[in-house]
C-alpha positions as CSV (number, residue, x, y, z in Angstrom):
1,X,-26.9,-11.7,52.7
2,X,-23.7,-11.5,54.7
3,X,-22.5,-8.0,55.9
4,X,-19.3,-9.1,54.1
5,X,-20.8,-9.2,50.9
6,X,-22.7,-5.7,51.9
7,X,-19.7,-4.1,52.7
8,X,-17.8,-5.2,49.5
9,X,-21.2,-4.1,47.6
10,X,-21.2,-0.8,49.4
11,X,-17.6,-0.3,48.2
12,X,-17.6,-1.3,44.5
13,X,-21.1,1.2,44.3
14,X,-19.2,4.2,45.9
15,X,-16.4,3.5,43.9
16,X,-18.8,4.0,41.0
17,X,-20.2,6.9,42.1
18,X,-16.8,8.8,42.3
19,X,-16.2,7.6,38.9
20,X,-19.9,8.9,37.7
21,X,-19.1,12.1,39.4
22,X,-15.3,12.2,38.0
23,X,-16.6,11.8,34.8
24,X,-19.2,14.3,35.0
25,X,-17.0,16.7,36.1
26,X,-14.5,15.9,33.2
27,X,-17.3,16.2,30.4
28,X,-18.1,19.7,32.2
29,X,-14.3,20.8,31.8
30,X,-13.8,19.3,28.7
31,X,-17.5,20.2,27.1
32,X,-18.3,23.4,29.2
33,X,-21.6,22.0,29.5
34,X,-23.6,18.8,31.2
35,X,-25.1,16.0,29.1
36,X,-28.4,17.1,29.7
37,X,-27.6,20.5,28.7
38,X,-25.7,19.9,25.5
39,X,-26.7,21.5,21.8
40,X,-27.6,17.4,21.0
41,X,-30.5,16.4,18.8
42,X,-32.0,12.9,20.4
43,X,-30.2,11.1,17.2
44,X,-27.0,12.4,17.8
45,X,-27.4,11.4,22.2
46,X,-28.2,7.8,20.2
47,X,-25.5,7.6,17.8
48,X,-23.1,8.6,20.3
49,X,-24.2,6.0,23.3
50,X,-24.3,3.3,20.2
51,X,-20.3,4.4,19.2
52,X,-20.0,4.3,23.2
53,X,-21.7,0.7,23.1
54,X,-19.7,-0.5,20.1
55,X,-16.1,0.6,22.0
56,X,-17.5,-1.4,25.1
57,X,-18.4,-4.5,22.8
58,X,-14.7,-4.3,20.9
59,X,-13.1,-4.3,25.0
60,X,-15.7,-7.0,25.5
61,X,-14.3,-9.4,22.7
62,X,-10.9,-8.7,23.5
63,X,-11.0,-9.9,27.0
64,X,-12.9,-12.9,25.8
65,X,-10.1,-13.6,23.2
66,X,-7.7,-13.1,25.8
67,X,-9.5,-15.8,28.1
68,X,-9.5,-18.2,25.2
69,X,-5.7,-17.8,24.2
């Protein structure tokens, strides 16, 4: 591969990792505690990465409306 498309790689993964960590750092302010250490039964982590899939599928349809109109 080219080290163009390296370098754009490279870019749009830290880019991701900032936002990982930013995030992180916002559950910990907002939450006072990480994921991992949170007061959550495994069927409440599920229910709340399937509400977190469901909001991603809803943006998902409306760009693809969007695309269409």
């Amino acid at each position: 591969m080219s080290d163009h498309y390296n370098e754009q790689r490279k870019s749009v993964n830290d880019r991701l990792i900032t936002e990982i960590k930013e995030r992180r750092n916002m559950g910990l302010k907002k939450y006072g505690v990480l994921l991992k250490d949170a007061p959550l039964s495994r069927k409440e982590l599920l229910q709340h990465a399937k509400e977190e899939a469901l909001d991603l599928a809803e943006y998902l349809q409306t760009l693809i409306d969007m695309e269409e109109s």
